[in-house]
C-alpha positions in Angstrom: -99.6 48.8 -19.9 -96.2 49.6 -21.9 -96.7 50.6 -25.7 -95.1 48.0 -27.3 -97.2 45.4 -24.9 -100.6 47.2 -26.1 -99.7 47.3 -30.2 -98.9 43.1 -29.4 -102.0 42.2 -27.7 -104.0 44.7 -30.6 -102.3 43.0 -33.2 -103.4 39.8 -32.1 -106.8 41.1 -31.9 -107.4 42.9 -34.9 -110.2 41.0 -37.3 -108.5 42.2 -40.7 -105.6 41.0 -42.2 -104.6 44.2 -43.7 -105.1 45.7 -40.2 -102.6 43.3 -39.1 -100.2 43.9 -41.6 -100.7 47.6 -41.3 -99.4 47.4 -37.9 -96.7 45.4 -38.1 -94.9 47.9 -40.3 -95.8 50.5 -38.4 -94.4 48.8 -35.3 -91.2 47.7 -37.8 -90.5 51.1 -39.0 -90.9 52.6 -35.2 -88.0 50.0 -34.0 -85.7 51.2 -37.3 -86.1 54.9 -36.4 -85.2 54.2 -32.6 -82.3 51.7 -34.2 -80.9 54.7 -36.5 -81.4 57.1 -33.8 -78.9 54.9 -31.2 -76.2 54.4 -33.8 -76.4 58.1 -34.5 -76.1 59.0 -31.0 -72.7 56.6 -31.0 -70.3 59.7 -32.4 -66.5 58.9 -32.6 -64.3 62.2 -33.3 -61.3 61.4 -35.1 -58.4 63.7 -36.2 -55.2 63.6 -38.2 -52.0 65.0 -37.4 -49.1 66.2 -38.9 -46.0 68.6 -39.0 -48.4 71.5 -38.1 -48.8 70.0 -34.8 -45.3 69.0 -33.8 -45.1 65.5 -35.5 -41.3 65.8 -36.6 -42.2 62.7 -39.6 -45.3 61.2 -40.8 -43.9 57.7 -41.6 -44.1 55.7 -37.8 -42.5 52.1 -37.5 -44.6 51.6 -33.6 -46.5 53.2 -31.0 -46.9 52.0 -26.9 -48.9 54.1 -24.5 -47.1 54.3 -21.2 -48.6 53.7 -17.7 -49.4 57.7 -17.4 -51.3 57.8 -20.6 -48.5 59.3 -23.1 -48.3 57.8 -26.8 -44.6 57.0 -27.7 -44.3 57.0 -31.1 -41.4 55.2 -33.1 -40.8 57.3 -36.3 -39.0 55.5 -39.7 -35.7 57.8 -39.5 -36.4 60.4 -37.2 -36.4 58.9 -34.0 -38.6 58.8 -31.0 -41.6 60.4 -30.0 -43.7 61.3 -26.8 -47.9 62.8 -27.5 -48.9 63.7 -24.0 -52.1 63.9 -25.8 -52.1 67.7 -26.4 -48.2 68.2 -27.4 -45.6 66.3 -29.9 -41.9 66.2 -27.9 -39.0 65.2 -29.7 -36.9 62.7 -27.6 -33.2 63.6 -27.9 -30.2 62.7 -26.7 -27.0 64.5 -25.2 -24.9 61.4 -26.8 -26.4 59.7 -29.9 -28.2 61.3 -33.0 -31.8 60.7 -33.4 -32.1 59.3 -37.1 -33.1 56.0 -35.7 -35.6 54.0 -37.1 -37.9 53.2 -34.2 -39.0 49.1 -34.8 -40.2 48.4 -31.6 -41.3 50.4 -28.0 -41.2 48.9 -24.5 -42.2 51.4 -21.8 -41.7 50.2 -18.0 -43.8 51.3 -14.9 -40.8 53.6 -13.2 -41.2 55.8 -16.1 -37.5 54.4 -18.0 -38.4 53.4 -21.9 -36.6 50.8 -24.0 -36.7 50.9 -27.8 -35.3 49.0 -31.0 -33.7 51.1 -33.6 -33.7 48.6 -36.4 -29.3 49.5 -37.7 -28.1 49.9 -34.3 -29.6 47.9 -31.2 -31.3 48.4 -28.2 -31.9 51.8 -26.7 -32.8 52.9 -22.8 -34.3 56.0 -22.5 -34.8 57.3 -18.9 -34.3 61.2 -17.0 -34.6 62.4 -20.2 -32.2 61.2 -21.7 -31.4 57.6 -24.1 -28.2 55.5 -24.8 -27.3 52.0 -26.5 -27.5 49.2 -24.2 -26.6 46.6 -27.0 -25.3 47.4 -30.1 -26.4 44.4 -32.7 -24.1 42.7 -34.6 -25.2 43.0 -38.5 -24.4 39.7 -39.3 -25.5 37.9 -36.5 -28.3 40.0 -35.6 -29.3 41.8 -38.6 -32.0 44.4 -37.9 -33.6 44.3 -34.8 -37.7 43.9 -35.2 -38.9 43.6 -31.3 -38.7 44.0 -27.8 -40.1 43.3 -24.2 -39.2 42.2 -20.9 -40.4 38.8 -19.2 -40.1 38.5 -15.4 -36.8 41.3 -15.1 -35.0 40.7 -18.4 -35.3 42.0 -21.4 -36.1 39.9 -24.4 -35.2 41.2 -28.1 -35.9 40.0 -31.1 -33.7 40.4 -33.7 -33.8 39.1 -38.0 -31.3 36.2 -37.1 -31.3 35.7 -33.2 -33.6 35.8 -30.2 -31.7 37.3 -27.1 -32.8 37.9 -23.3 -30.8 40.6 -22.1 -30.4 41.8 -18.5 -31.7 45.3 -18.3 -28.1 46.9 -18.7 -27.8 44.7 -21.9 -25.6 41.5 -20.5 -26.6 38.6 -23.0 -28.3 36.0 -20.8 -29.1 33.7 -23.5 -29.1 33.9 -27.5 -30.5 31.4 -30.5 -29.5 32.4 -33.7 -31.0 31.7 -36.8 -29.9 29.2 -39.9 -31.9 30.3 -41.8 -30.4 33.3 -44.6 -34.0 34.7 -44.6 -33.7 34.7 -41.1 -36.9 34.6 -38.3 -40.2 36.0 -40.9 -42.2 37.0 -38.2 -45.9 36.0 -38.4 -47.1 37.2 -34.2 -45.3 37.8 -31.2 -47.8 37.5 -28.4 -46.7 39.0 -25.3 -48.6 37.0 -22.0 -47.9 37.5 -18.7 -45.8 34.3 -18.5 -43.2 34.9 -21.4 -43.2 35.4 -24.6 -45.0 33.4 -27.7 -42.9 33.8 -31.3 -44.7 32.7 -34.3 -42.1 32.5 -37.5 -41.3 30.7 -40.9 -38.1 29.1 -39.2 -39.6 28.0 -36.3 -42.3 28.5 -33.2 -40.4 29.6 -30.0 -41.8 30.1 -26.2 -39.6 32.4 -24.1 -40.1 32.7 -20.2 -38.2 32.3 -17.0 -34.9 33.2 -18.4 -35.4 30.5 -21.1 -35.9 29.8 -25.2 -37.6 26.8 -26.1 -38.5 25.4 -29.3 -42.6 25.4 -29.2 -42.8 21.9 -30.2 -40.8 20.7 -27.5 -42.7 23.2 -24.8 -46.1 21.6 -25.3 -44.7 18.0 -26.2 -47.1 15.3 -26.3 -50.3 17.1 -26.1 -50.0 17.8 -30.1 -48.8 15.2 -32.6 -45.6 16.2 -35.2 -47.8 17.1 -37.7 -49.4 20.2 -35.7 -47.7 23.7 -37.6 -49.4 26.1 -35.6 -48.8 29.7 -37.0 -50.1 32.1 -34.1 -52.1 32.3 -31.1 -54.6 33.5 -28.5 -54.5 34.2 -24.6 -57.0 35.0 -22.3 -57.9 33.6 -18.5 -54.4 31.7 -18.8 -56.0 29.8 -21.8 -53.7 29.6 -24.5 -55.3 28.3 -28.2 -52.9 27.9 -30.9 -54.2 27.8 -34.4 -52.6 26.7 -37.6 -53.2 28.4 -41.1 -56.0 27.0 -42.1 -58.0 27.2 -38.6 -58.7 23.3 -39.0 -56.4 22.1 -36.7 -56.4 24.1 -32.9 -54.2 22.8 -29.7 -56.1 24.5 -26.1 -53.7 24.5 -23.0 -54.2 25.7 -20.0 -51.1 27.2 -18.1 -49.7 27.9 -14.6 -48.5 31.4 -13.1 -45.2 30.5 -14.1 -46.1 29.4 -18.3 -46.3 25.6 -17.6 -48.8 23.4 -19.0 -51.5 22.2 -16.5 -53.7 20.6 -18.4 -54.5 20.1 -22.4 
């Protein structure tokens, strides 16, 4: 018979009360020790680095990790990054100076990169080498906060305007914002349909080459009143939430980021 089977079927035999109680904080304390001894076991090894090991500035803006593992890391005036996990390279370009202030990393699968550099635009880094692929405009644009790529385009997020770009940096399609603030960026929730936009100006779904207003995307399963302010995804569930968690809209979507059912 196991241990913990024999102690049970003694405790329930024991004549005394103060036998009983004996054991059972014996039997307590023994489940506590093994407890302790499992989260002990559960060792995570963390370590800092700096300019001692390569890191050309300590201030980063954004970090992806590409599909072979390496860490791009998007510095705040010094440019871009690449930790192949052992090693800090500097990414530098025959062309352009590398004092960009890295807001935003996209890496792709055929090893090319694209990044934001928040006062000049949209960069493509691939063989080694980066260049502008859009230059942003600084009073239509402002600084440029995001980007990612839905289907084949490239979709970039700027402080006045949403853009998808082709991936030589063609304007497809642009909404600019009223607003002088400009889009105040609560979540951007990248799915594999599009892309969700959670703001202060405004809720915005882009997918299939399109911008639509969020409100108008899921229509009539959500009355006017329903301000949702970000969102979750999983199994092609989407749940979007507002503020105060009180009020919560569940859809379920397509393969293409249509709603099947609500």
């Amino acid at each position: 018979m196991p241990l913990f089977l024999y102690k049970t079927v003694y405790l329930l035999t024991c004549s005394s009360k103060l036998q009983r109680l004996n054991l059972l904080r014996a039997t307590l304390t023994a489940c506590f020790c093994v407890i302790q001894f499992l989260l002990v076991a559960q060792l995570y090894t963390f370590r800092n680095f700096n300019h001692r090991d390569g890191l050309i500035m300590e201030s980063t803006l954004s970090t992806a990790q590409d599909s072979k593992g390496n860490l791009w890391i998007g510095t705040d005036g010094a440019g871009l990054m690449r930790f192949d996990g052992y090693h800090f390279f500097e990414v530098k370009s025959k062309r352009n100076n590398a004092q960009h202030h890295v807001s935003s990393i996209y890496p792709v699968s055929n090893g090319t990169v694209y990044f934001t550099s928040s006062y000049s635009g949209l960069y493509k880094y691939k063989n080694n080498d980066y260049h502008l692929i859009y230059q942003s405009d600084a009073i239509e644009d402002a600084e440029c906060q995001y980007v990612s790529m839905v289907d084949s385009s490239l979709v970039l997020i700027c402080q006045k305007s949403i853009n998808i770009l082709s991936q030589s940096g063609k304007v497809i399609r642009r909404v600019t914002m009223k607003s002088p603030r400009g889009l105040v960026i609560h979540q951007v929730l990248k799915i594999p349909q599009g892309v969700f936009i959670f703001t202060e100006s405004g809720n915005f779904f882009v997918r299939s080459g399109k911008i639509t207003r969020l409100n108008n995307w899921y229509g009539s399963y959500a009355n006017e009143s329903f301000k949702p302010v970000f969102g979750t995804f999983r199994h092609n569930r989407m749940i979007l939430y507002t503020s105060d968690l009180k009020q919560q809209l569940t859809l379920e979507l397509t393969n293409d980021g249509s709603i099947f059912s609500g």
